[in-house]
C-alpha positions, 0 to 999 in steps of 0.5 A: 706153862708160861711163868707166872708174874709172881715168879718173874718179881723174884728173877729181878734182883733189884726189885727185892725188898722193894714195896712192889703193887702188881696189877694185871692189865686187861686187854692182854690177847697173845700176851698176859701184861702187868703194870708193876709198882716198884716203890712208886715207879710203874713198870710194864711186864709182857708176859708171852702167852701158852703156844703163841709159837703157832702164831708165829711170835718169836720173843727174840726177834720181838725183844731186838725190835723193841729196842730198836724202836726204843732207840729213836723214842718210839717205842718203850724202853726195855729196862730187863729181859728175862730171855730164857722166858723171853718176859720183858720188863718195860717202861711204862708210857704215861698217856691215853691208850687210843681207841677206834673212836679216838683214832677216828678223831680228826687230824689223827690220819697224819699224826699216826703217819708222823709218828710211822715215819719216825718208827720207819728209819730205826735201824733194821729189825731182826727178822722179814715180815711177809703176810703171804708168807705169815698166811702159809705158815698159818695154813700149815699150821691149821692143816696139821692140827686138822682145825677147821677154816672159814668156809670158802678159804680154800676155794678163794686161796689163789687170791692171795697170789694174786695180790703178792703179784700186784705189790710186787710189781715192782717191790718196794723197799723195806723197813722196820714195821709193827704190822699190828696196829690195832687203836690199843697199840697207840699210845697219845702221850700228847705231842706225839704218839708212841707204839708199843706191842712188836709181837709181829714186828718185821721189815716189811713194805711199809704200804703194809704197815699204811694198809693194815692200820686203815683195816684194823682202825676202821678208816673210809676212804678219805682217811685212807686217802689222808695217811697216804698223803702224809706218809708219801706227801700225795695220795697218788693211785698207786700206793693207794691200790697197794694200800688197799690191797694190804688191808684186804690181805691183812683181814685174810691173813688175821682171819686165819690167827682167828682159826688158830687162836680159837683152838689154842687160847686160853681167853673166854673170847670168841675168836671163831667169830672174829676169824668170820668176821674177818673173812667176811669183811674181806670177801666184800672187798675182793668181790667189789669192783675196785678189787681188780682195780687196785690190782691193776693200779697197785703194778704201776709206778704213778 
C-alpha cells in the first residue's frame, strides 16, 4: 500500500510541531498529490500511486530528472525525498494551472516552445525514453495479466515499426524530455511557463516532446506548424512529418496505459474509454492520406 499523507508529515523532521493545513489536490491520475501549509508556506507533496510499476513510472529516474529541471528554473524544486516511498516534497509554483482552452490561446505555440528549449539543455536525464519501446513493455504487460486491448490493435501492430523507421532514418540526437504534456502539466506563472510532473520523463528526440504536445493539447495544423517554427526557427516538411508521426504514436502508445490503467486504478474514471478514444482517434490518422506522406517526409533531411 502506497504511504498515506498523514504518514509522509511525520517523516519530515522540520515540519514537526508546525501549524500544518493538508489539502488534497485534484486531478491526481498515476500519483495522489497535496498542497501542504507548513506555518504559511505552501509545499507540493507527490505521492506515487498503487502499482504505477505497470506504467512504466520509476521514482528514482523521475526524482533525478525533477532536479535536473530544477537546476535551470524549469522545474520545481525538490526540497525533500522520501526515497524509500520515492514521495517527494516540492516547491510549490504559485501561477495558473493551463488548460486545453488556455493552451489554445494565441501566441501559446511559441511560449511553450521557449520554455521546451529551456527544459532541452538541462544536463541529461537519467534514463532513455522510447514509445516504441514503452508500447512493448505495455504490450507485454497486458498479455501477461490477460487484459483485454482495443479492438483492431493487434492487426495494426506492425504500424508501430513502421513509424520507428521513419524517425529513424536518420535519428536525431536526444535530449532531457517530459513526454507528457498534457495542458495541467503547464504552469503560467506569467513571464514564463514552467512544467512540473516528470513521471515519464527521459532523453528522448525532442520531435517527440513537439509531436506529443500538439495531440495531448488539441493543436491543428497551423499550430503544429507554429511550435515547429519556434522550436526549429522553420516548419520545414521533415520535422513536420516527425512531428506528426509522434502524435499519432503517441495516442497508440497512451492507449495501451488506458488498457492497463483500467485494470489497476484505483480512480472512479473510465480509463476503458479513453484507451478507445485514443486508438480511434489514431486510426483516423494512419487511415488518412497524409499518413504515408509523413512516413515518406519524416526520412528526409529537408
Amino acid at each position: 500500500m502506497p504511504i498515506t499523507i498523514e504518514e509522509v508529515v511525520k517523516k519530515i523532521d522540520v515540519w514537526r510541531d508546525k501549524m500544518l493545513d493538508i489539502q488534497e489536490m485534484p486531478g491526481g491520475i498515476t500519483n495522489e498529490n497535496y498542497r501542504i501549509d507548513v506555518d504559511g508556506r505552501p509545499y507540493f507533496v507527490s505521492i506515487p500511486g498503487a502499482s504505477t510499476q505497470f506504467l512504466g513510472v520509476d521514482g528514482s529516474n523521475k526524482h533525478y530528472n525533477t532536479k535536473a529541471a530544477s537546476a535551470i528554473g524549469v522545474g520545481p524544486q525538490v526540497l525533500h525525498y522520501l526515497p524509500e516511498h520515492q514521495v517527494m516534497v516540492l516547491e510549490f509554483i504559485h501561477g495558473e494551472t493551463m488548460s486545453l482552452a488556455t493552451m489554445n490561446n494565441p501566441g501559446m505555440p511559441g511560449r511553450l516552445a521557449q520554455v521546451l528549449l529551456e527544459l532541452h539543455t538541462a544536463q541529461r536525464f537519467l534514463i532513455d525514453f522510447n514509445i516504441f519501446r514503452l508500447a512493448d513493455f505495455y504490450l507485454d504487460i497486458l498479455d501477461e495479466h490477460n487484459w483485454a486491448v482495443p479492438a483492431g490493435y493487434r492487426r495494426r501492430m506492425a504500424v508501430l515499426g513502421h513509424m520507428e523507421r521513419a524517425v529513424s532514418s536518420p535519428p536525431f540526437a536526444t535530449v532531457s524530455c517530459t513526454n507528457d504534456l498534457v495542458a495541467e502539466n503547464i504552469i503560467d506563472i506569467g513571464e514564463r511557463l514552467r512544467l512540473i510532473d516528470f513521471d515519464y520523463s527521459g532523453n528522448n528526440d525532442p520531435c517527440f516532446e513537439l509531436g506529443n504536445a500538439c495531440q495531448e493539447l488539441q493543436y491543428n495544423a497551423d499550430q503544429c506548424a507554429e511550435l515547429c517554427a519556434a522550436y526549429f526557427g522553420a516548419p520545414r516538411r521533415h520535422l513536420l512529418a516527425r512531428i506528426h508521426l509522434y502524435a499519432i504514436s503517441s495516442d497508440i502508445v497512451w492507449s495501451l496505459w488506458g488498457a492497463i490503467q483500467h485494470e489497476i486504478s484505483q480512480l472512479d474514471l473510465d480509463f476503458w474509454s479513453y484507451a478507445i478514444d485514443r486508438w480511434e482517434r489514431a486510426q483516423v490518422l494512419l487511415d488518412s492520406t497524409e499518413f504515408p506522406r509523413w512516413l515518406e517526409a519524416a526520412a528526409r533531411e529537408s
